[in-house]
MARSE-497189 format. One line per field, with one value per residue: residue in three letters; x, y, z of N, C-alpha, C, O in turn. Coordinates in Angstrom, 2 decimals, padded with zeros to 5 digits. Example, Ala and Ser with C-alpha at 12.3 -4.5 7.8 and 13.67 -1.06 7.14 Angstrom:
<torlums>
residu <- c(ALA:SER)
nx <- c(013.19:012.85)
ny <- c(-005.69:-002.25)
nz <- c(007.80:007.08)
cax <- c(012.30:013.67)
cay <- c(-004.50:-001.06)
caz <- c(007.80:007.14)
cx <- c(013.20:012.90)
cy <- c(-003.30:000.03)
cz <- c(007.80:007.87)
ox <- c(014.24:013.41)
oy <- c(-003.32:001.14)
oz <- c(008.46:008.04)
</torlums>
This chain:
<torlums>
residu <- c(UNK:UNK:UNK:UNK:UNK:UNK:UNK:UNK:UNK:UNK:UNK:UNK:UNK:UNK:UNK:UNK:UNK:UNK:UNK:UNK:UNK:UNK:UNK:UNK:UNK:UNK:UNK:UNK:UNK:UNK:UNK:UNK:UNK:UNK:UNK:UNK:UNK:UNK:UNK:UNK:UNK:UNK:UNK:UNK:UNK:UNK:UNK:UNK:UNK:UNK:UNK:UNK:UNK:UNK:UNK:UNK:UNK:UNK:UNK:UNK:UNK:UNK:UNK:UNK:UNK:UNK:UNK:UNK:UNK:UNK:UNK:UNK:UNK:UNK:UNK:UNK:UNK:UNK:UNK:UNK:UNK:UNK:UNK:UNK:UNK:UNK:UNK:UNK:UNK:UNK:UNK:UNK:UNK:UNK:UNK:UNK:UNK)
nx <- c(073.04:075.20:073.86:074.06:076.03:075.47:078.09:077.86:075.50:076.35:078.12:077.23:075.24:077.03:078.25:076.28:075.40:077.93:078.36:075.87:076.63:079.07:077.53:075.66:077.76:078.75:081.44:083.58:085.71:088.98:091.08:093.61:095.19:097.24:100.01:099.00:096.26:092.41:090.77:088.17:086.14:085.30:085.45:086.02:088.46:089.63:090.94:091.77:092.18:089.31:088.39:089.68:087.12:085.07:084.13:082.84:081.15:079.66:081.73:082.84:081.63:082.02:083.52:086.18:087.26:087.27:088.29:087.67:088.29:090.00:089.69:092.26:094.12:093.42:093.79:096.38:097.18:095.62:097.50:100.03:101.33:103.10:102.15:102.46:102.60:100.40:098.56:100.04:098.65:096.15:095.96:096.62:094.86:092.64:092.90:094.12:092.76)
ny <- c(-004.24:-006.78:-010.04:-011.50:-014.42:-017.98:-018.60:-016.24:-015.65:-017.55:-017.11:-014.11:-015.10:-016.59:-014.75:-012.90:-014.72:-014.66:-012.07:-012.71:-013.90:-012.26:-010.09:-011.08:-012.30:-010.02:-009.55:-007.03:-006.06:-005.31:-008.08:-008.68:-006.70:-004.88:-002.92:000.43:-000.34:-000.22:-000.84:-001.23:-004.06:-005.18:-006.63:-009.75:-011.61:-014.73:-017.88:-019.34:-019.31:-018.25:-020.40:-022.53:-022.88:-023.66:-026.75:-027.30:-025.11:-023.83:-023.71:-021.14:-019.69:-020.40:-020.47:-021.19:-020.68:-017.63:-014.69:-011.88:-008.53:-005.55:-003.86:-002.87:-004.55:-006.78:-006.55:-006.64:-009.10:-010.86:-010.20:-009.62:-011.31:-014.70:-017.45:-019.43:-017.54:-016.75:-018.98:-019.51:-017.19:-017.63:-020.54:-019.75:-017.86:-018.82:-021.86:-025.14:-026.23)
nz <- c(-108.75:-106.94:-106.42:-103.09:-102.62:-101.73:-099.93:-099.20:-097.34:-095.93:-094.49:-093.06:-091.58:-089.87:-088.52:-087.49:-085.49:-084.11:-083.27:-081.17:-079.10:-078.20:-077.74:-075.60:-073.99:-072.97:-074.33:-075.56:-075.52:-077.67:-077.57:-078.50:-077.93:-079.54:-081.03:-081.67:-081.03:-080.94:-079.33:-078.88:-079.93:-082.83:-084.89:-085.09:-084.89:-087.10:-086.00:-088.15:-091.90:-093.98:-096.09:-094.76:-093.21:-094.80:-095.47:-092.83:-092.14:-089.72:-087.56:-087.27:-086.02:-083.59:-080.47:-079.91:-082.20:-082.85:-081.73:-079.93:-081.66:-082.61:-085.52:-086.08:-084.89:-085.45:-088.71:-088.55:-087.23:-089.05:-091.53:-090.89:-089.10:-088.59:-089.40:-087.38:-084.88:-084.92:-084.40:-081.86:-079.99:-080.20:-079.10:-076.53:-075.42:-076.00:-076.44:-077.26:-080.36)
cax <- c(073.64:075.35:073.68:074.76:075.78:075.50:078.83:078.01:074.60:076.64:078.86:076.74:075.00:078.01:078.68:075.49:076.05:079.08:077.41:074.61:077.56:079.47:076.12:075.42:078.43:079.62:082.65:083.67:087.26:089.63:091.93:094.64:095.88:098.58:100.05:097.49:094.88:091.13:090.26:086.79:086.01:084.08:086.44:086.69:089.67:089.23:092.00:091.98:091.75:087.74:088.57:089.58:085.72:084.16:083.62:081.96:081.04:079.27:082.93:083.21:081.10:083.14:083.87:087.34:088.13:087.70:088.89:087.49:089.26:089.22:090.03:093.62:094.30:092.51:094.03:097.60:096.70:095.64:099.03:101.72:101.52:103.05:100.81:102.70:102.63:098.55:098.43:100.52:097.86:094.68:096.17:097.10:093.76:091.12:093.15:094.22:091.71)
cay <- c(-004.65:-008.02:-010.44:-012.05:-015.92:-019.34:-018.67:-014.98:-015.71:-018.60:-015.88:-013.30:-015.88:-017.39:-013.47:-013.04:-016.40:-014.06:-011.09:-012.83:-014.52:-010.93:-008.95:-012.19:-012.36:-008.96:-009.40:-005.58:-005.41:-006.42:-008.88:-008.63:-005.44:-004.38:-001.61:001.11:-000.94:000.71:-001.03:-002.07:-005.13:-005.55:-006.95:-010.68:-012.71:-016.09:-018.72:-019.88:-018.58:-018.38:-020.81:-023.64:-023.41:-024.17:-028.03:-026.92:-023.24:-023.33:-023.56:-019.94:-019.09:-021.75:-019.96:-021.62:-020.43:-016.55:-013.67:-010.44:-007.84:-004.09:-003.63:-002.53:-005.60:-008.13:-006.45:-007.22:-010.90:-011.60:-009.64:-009.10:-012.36:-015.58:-018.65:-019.80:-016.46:-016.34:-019.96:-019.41:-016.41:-018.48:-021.50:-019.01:-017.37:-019.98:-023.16:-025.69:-027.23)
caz <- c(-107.50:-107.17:-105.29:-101.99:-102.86:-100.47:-099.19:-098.22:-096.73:-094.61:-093.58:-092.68:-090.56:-088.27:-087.96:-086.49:-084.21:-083.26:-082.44:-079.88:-078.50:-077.80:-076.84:-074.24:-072.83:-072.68:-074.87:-076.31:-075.64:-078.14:-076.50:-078.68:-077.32:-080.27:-081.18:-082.71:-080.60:-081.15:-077.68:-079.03:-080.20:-083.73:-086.23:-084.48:-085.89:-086.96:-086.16:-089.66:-093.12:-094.37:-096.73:-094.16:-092.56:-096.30:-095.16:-091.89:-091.72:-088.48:-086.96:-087.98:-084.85:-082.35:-079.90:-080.04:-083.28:-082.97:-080.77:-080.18:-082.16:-083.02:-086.95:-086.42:-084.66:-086.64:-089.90:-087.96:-086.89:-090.31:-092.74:-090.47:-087.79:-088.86:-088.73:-085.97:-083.71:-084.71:-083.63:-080.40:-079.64:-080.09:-077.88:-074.92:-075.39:-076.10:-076.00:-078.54:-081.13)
cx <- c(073.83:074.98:074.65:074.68:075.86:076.59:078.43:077.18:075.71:077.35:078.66:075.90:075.66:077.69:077.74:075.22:076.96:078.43:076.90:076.13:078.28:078.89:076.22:076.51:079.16:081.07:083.15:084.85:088.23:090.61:093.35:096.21:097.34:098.66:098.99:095.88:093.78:090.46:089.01:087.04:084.76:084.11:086.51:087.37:088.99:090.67:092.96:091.45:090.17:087.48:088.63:087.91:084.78:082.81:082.79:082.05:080.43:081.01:083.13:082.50:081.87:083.53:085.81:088.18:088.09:088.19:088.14:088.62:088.83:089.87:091.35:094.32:093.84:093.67:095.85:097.88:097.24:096.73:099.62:101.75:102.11:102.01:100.94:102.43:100.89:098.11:098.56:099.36:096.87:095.08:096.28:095.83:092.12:091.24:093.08:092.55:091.33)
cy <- c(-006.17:-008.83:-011.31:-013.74:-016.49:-018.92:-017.04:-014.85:-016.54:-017.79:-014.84:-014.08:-016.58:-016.07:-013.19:-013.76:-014.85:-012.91:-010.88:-013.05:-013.32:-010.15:-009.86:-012.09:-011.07:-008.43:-008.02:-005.13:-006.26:-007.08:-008.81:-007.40:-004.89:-003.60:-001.04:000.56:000.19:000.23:-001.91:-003.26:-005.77:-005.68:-008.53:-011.34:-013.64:-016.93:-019.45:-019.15:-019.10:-019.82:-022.65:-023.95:-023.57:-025.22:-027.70:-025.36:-023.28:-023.05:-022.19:-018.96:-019.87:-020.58:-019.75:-021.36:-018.77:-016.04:-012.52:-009.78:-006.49:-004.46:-003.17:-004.12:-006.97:-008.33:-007.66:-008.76:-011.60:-011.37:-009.55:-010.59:-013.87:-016.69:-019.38:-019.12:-016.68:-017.83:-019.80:-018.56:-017.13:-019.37:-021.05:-018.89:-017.90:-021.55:-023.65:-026.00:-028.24)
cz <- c(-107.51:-105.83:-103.95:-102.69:-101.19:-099.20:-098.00:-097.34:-095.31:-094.18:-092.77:-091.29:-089.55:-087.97:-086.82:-085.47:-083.16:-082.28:-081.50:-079.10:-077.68:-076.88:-075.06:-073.62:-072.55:-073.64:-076.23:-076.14:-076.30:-076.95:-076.79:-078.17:-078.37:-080.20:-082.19:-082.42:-080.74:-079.58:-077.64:-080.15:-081.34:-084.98:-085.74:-085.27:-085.71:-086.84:-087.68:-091.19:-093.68:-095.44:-095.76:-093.67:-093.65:-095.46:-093.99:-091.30:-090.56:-087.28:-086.64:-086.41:-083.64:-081.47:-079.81:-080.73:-083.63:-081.60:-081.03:-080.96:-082.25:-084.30:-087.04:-086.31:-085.32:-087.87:-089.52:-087.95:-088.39:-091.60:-092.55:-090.09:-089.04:-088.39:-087.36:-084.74:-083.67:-083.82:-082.13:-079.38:-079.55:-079.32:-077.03:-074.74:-075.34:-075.98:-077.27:-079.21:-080.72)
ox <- c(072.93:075.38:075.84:073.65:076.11:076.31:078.59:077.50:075.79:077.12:079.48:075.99:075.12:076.81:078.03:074.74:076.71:078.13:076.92:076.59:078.11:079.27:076.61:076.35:080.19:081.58:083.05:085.18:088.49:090.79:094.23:097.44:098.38:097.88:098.37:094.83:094.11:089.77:088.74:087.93:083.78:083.40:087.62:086.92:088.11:091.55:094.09:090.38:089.95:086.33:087.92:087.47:083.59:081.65:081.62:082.69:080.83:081.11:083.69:082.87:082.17:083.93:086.49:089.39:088.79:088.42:087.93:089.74:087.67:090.65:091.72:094.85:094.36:094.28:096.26:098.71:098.20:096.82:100.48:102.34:101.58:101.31:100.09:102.11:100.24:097.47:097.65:099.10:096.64:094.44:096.05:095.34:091.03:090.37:092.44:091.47:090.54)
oy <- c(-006.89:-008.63:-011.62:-014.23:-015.97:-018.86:-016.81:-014.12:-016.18:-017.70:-014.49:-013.63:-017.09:-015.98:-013.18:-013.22:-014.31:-012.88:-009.85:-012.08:-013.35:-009.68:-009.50:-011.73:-011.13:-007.31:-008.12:-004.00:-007.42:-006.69:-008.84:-007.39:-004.54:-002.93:-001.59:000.77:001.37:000.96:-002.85:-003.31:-006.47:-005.25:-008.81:-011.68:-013.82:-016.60:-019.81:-018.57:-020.31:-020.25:-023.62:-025.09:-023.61:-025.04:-027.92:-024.77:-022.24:-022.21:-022.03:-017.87:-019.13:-019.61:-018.74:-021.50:-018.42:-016.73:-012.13:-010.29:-006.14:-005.41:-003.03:-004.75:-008.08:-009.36:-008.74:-009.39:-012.25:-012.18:-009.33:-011.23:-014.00:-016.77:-019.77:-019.70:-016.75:-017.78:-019.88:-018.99:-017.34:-019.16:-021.85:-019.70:-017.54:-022.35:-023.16:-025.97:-028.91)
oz <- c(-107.95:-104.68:-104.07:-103.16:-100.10:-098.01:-096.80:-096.40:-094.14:-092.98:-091.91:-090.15:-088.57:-087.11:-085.62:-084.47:-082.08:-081.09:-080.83:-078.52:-076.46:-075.81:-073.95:-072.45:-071.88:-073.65:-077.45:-076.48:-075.97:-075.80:-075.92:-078.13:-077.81:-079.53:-083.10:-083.02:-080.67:-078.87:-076.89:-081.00:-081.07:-085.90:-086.17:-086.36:-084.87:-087.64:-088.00:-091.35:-093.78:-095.51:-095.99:-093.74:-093.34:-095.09:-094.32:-090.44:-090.05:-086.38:-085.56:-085.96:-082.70:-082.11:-079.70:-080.55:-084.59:-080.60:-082.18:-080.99:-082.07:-084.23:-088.20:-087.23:-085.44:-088.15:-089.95:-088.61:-088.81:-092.51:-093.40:-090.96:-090.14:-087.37:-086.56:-083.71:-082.63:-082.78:-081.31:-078.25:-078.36:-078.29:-076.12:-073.95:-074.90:-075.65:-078.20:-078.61:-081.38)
</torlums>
């Protein structure tokens, strides 16, 4: 079995950030509402590709920088959406950077 590295530990740990954050405030409905929506909320998008929060991975929990999601919607966000439309969505929704 291959172990978990640095990056995946730091990952697994915003996630969990995310999680309390969800439980605490209630947050269980995706927001994005697309088509093929699942309704629940336990896929959360991130504003930016995993790759931009390297330099500061706590970002990764920011409130600012995800969204609830269900897994249809997420997948959507992140393969269909241009960067601009995903942008436009996160500024309506959480407000610029």
């Amino acid at each position: 079995m291959k172990q978990v590295g640095k990056i995946g530990r730091i990952n697994a740990r915003e996630r969990a950030k995310i999680a309390e954050i969800c439980e605490r405030e209630n947050l269980v409905v995706c927001l994005f509402q697309l088509e093929d929506c699942m309704n629940d909320a336990h896929a959360p998008a991130h504003r930016h590709d995993r790759v931009w929060y390297r330099p500061n991975p706590s970002l990764l929990s920011n409130i600012k920088q995800w969204i609830e999601a269900c897994q249809n919607c997420h997948s959507i966000v992140d393969n269909e959406m241009s960067k601009e439309e995903k942008q436009e969505i996160f500024d309506m929704i959480r407000g610029e950077e």
